[in-house]
N, CA, C and O atoms as a GROMACS GRO file, in nm:
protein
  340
    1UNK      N    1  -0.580   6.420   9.466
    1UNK     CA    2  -0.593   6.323   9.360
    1UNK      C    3  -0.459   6.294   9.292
    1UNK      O    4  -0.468   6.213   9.200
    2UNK      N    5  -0.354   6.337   9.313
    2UNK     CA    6  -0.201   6.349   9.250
    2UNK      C    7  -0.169   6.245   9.295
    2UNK      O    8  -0.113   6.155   9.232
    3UNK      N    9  -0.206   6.244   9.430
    3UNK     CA   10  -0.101   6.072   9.506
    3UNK      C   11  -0.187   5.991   9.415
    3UNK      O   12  -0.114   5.914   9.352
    4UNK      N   13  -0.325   5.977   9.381
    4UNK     CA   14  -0.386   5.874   9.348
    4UNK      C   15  -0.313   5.814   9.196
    4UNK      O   16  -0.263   5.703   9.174
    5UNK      N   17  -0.332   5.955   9.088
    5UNK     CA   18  -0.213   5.927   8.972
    5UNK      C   19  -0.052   5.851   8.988
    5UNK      O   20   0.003   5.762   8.923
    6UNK      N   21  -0.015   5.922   9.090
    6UNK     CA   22   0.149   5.894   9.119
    6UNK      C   23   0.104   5.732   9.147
    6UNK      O   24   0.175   5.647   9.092
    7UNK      N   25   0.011   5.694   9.214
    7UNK     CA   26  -0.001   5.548   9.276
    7UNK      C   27  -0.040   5.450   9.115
    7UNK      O   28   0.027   5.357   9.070
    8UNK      N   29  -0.103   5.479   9.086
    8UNK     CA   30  -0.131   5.416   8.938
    8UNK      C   31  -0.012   5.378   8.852
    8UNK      O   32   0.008   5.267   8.804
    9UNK      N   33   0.091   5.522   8.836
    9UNK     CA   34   0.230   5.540   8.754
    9UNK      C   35   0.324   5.405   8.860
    9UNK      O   36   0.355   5.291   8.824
   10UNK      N   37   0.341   5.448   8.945
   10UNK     CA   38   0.411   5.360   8.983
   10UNK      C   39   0.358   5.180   8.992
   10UNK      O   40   0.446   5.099   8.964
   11UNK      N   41   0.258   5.138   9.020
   11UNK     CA   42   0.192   5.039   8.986
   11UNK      C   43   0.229   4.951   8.857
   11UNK      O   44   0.276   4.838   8.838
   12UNK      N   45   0.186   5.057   8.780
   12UNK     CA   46   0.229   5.011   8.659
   12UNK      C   47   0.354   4.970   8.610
   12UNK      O   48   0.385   4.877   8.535
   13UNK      N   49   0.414   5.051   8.663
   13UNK     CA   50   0.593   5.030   8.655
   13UNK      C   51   0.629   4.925   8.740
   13UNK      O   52   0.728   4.862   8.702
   14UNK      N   53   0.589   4.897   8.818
   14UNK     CA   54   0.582   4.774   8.914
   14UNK      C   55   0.562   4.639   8.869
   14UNK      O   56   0.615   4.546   8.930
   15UNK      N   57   0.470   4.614   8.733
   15UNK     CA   58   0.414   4.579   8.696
   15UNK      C   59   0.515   4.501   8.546
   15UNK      O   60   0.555   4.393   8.502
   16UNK      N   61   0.513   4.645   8.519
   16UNK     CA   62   0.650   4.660   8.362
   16UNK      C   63   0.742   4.541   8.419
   16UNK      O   64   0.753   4.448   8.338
   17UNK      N   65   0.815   4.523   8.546
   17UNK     CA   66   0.965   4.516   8.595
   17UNK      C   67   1.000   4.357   8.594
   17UNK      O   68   0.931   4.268   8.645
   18UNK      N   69   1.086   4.347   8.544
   18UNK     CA   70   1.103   4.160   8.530
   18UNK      C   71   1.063   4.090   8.656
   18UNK      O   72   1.051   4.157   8.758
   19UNK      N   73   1.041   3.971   8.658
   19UNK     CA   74   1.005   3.906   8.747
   19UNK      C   75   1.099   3.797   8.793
   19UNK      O   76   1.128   3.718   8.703
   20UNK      N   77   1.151   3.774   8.902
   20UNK     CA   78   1.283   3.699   8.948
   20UNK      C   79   1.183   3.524   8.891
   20UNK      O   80   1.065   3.490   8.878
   21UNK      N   81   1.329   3.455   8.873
   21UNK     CA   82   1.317   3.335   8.820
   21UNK      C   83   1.211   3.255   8.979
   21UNK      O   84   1.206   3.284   9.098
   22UNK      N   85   1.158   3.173   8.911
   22UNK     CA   86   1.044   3.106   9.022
   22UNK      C   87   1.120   2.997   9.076
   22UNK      O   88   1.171   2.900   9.020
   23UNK      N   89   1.116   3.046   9.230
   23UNK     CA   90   1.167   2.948   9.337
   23UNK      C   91   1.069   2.852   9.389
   23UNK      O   92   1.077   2.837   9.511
   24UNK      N   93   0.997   2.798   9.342
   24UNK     CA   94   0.912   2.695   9.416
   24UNK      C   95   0.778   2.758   9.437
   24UNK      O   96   0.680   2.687   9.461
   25UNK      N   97   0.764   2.922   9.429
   25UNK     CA   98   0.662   2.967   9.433
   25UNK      C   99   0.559   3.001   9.330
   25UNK      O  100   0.603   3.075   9.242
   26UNK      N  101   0.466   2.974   9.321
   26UNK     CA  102   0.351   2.966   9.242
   26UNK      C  103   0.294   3.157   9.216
   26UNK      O  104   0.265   3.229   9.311
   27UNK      N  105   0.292   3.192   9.104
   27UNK     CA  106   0.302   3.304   9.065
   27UNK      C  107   0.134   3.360   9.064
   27UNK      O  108   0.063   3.293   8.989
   28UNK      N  109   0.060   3.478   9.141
   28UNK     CA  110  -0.090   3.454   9.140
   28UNK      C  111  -0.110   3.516   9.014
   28UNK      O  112  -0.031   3.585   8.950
   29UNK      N  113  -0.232   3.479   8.983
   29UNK     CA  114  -0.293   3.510   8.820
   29UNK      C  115  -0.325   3.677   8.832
   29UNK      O  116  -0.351   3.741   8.934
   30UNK      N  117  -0.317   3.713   8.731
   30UNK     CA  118  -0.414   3.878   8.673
   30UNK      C  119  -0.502   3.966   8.750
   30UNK      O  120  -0.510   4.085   8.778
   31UNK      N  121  -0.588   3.817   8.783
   31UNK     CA  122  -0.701   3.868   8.826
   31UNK      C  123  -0.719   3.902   8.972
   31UNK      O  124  -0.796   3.969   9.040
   32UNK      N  125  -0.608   3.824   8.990
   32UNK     CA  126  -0.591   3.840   9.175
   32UNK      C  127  -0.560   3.989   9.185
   32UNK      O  128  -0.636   4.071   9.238
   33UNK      N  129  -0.389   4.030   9.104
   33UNK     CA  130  -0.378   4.130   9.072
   33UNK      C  131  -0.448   4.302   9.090
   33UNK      O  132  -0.437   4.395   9.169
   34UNK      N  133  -0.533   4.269   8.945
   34UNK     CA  134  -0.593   4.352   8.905
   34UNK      C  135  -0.734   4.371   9.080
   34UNK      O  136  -0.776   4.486   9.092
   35UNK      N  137  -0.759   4.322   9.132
   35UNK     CA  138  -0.869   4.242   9.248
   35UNK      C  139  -0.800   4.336   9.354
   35UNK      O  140  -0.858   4.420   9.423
   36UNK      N  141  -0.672   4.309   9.356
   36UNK     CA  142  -0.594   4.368   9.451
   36UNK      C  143  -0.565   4.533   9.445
   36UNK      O  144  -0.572   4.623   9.529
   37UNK      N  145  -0.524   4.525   9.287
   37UNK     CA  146  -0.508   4.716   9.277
   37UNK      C  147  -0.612   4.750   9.278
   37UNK      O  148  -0.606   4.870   9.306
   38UNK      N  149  -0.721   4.721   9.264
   38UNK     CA  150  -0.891   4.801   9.272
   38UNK      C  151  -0.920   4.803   9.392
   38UNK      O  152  -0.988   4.899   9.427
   39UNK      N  153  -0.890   4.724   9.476
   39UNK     CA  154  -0.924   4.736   9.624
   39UNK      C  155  -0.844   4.823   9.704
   39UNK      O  156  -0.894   4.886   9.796
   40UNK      N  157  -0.683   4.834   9.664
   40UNK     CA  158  -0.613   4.931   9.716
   40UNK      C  159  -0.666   5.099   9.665
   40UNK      O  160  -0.686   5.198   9.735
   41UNK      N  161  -0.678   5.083   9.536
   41UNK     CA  162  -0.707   5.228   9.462
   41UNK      C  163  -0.834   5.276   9.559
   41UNK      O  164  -0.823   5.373   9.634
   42UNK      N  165  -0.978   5.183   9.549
   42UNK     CA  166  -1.106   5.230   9.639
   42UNK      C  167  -1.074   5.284   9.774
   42UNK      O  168  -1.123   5.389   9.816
   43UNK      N  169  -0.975   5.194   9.856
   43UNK     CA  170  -0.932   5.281   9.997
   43UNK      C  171  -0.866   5.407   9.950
   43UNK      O  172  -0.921   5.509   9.991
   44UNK      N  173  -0.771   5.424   9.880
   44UNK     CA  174  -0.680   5.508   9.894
   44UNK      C  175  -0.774   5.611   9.875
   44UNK      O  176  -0.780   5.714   9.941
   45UNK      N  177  -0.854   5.574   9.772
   45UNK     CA  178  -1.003   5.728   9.697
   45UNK      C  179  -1.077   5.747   9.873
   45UNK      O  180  -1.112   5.862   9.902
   46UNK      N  181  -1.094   5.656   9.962
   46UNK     CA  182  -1.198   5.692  10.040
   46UNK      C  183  -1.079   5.800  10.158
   46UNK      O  184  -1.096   5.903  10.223
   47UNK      N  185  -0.985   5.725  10.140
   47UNK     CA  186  -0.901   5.792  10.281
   47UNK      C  187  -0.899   5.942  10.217
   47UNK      O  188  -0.940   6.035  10.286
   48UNK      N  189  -0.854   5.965  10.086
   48UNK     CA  190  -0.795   6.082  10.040
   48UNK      C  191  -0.920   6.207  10.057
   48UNK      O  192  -0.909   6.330  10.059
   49UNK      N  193  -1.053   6.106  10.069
   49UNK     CA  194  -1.199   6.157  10.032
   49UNK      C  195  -1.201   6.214  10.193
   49UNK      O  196  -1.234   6.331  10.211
   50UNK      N  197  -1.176   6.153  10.275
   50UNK     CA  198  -1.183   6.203  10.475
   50UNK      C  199  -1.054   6.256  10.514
   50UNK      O  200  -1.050   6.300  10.629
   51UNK      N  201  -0.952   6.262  10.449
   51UNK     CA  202  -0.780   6.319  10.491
   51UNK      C  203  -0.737   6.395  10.345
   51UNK      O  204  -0.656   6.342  10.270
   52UNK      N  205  -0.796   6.514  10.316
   52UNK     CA  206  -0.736   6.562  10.176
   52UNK      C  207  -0.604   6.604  10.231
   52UNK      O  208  -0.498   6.585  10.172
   53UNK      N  209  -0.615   6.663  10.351
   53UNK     CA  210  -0.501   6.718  10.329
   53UNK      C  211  -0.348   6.689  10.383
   53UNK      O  212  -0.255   6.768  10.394
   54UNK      N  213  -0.356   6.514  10.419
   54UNK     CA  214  -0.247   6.403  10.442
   54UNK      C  215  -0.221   6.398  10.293
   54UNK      O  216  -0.105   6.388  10.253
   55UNK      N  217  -0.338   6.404  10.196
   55UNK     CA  218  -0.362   6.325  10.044
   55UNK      C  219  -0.218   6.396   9.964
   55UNK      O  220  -0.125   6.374   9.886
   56UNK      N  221  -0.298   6.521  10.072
   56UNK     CA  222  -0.233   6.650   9.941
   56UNK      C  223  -0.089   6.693   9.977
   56UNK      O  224  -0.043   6.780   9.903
   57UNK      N  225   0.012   6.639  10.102
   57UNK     CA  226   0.111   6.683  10.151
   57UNK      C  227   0.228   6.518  10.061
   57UNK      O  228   0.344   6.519  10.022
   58UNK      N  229   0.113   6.394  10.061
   58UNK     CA  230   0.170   6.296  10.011
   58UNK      C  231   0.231   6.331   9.867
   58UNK      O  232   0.350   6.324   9.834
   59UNK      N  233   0.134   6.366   9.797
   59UNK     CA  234   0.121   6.387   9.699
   59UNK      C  235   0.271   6.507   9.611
   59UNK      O  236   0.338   6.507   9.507
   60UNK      N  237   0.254   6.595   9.744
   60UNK     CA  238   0.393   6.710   9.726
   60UNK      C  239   0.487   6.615   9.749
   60UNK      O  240   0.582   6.669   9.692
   61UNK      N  241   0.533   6.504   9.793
   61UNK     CA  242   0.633   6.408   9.871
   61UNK      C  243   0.646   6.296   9.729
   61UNK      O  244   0.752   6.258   9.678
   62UNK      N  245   0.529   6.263   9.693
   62UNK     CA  246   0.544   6.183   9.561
   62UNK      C  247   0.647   6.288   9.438
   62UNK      O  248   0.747   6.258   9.373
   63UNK      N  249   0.598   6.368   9.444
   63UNK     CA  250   0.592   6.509   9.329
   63UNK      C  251   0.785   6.519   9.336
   63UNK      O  252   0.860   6.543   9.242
   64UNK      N  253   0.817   6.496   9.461
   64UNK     CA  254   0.970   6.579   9.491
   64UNK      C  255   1.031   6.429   9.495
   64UNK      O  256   1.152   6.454   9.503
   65UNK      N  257   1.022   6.294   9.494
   65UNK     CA  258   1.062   6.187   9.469
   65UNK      C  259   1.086   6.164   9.354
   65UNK      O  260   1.182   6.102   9.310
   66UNK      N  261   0.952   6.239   9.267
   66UNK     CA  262   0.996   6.193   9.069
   66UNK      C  263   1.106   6.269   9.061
   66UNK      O  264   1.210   6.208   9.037
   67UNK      N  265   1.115   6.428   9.080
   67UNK     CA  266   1.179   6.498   9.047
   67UNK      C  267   1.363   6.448   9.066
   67UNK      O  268   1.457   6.456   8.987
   68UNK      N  269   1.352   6.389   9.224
   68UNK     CA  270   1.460   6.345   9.201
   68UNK      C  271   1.518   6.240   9.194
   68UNK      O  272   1.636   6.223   9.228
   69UNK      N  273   1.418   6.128   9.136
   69UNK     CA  274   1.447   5.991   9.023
   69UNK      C  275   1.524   5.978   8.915
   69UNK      O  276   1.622   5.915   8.876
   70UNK      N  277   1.383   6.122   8.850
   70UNK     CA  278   1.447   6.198   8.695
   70UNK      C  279   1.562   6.228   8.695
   70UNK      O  280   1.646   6.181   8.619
   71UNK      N  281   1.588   6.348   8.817
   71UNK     CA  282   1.710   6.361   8.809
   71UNK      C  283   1.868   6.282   8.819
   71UNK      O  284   1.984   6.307   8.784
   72UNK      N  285   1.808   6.193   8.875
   72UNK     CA  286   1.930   6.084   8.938
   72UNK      C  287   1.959   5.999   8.811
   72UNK      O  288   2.069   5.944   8.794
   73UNK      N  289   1.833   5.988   8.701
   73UNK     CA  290   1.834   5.878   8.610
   73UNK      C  291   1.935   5.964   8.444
   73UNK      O  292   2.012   5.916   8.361
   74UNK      N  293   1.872   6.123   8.468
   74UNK     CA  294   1.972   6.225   8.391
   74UNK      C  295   2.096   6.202   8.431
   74UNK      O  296   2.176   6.192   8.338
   75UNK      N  297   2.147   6.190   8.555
   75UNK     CA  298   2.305   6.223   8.574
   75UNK      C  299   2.370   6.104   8.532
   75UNK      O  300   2.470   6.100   8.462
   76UNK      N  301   2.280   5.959   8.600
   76UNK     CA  302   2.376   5.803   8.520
   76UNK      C  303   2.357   5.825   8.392
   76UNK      O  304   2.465   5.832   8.334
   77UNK      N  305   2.250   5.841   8.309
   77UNK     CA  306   2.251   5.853   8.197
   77UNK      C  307   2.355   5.964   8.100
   77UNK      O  308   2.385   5.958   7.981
   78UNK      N  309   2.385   6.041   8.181
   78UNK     CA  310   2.510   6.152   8.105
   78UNK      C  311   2.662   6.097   8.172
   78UNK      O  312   2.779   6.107   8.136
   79UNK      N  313   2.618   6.057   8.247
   79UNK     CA  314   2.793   5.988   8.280
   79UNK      C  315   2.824   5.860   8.250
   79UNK      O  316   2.942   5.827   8.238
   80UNK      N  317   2.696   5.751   8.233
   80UNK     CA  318   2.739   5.628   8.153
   80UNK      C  319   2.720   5.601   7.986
   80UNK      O  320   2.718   5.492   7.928
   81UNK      N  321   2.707   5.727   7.932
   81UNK     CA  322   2.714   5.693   7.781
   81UNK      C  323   2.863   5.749   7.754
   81UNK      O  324   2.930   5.842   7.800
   82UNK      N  325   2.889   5.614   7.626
   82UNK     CA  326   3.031   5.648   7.595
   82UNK      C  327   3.005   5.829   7.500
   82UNK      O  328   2.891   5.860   7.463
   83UNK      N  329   3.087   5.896   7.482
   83UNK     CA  330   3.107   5.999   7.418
   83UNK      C  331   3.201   5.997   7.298
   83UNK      O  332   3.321   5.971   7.313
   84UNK      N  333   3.134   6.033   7.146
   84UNK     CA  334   3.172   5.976   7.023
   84UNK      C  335   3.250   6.082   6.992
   84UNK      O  336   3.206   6.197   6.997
   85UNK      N  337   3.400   6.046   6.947
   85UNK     CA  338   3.425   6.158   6.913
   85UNK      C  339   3.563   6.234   6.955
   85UNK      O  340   3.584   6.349   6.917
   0.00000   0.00000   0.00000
């Protein structure tokens, strides 16, 4: 069930992230959206429900990706702030 959280977190953040200026393309509504992540989330619950333990190796693979996001986002963040002083 971890990949299923990690899939939500990232979604969302997906979601958060600006959206490039519109080239001629027509942007789909909410509901398509929202239509779309419920249909992905229901597979992902059924696969994880017949493959726990693909679910559960993903999930260690999601787990060691944050870790080193966080970490990557700590090191720009300590080497691109000016220092006062």
């Amino acid at each position: 069930m971890d990949i299923l959280k990690t899939s939500v977190v990232l979604l969302a953040i997906a979601v958060l992230l600006p959206t490039p200026p519109d080239e001629g393309r027509h942007a789909a509504d909410d509901v398509a959206y929202v239509d779309v992540a419920t249909s992905a989330f229901t597979d992902l619950a059924v696969f994880c429900h017949h493959q726990p333990g693909a679910c559960k190796t993903a999930g260690q693979i999601a787990r060691d990706l944050e870790a080193k996001a966080k970490y990557g986002i700590q090191l720009v963040s300590q080497t691109s702030l000016p220092k006062n002083g």
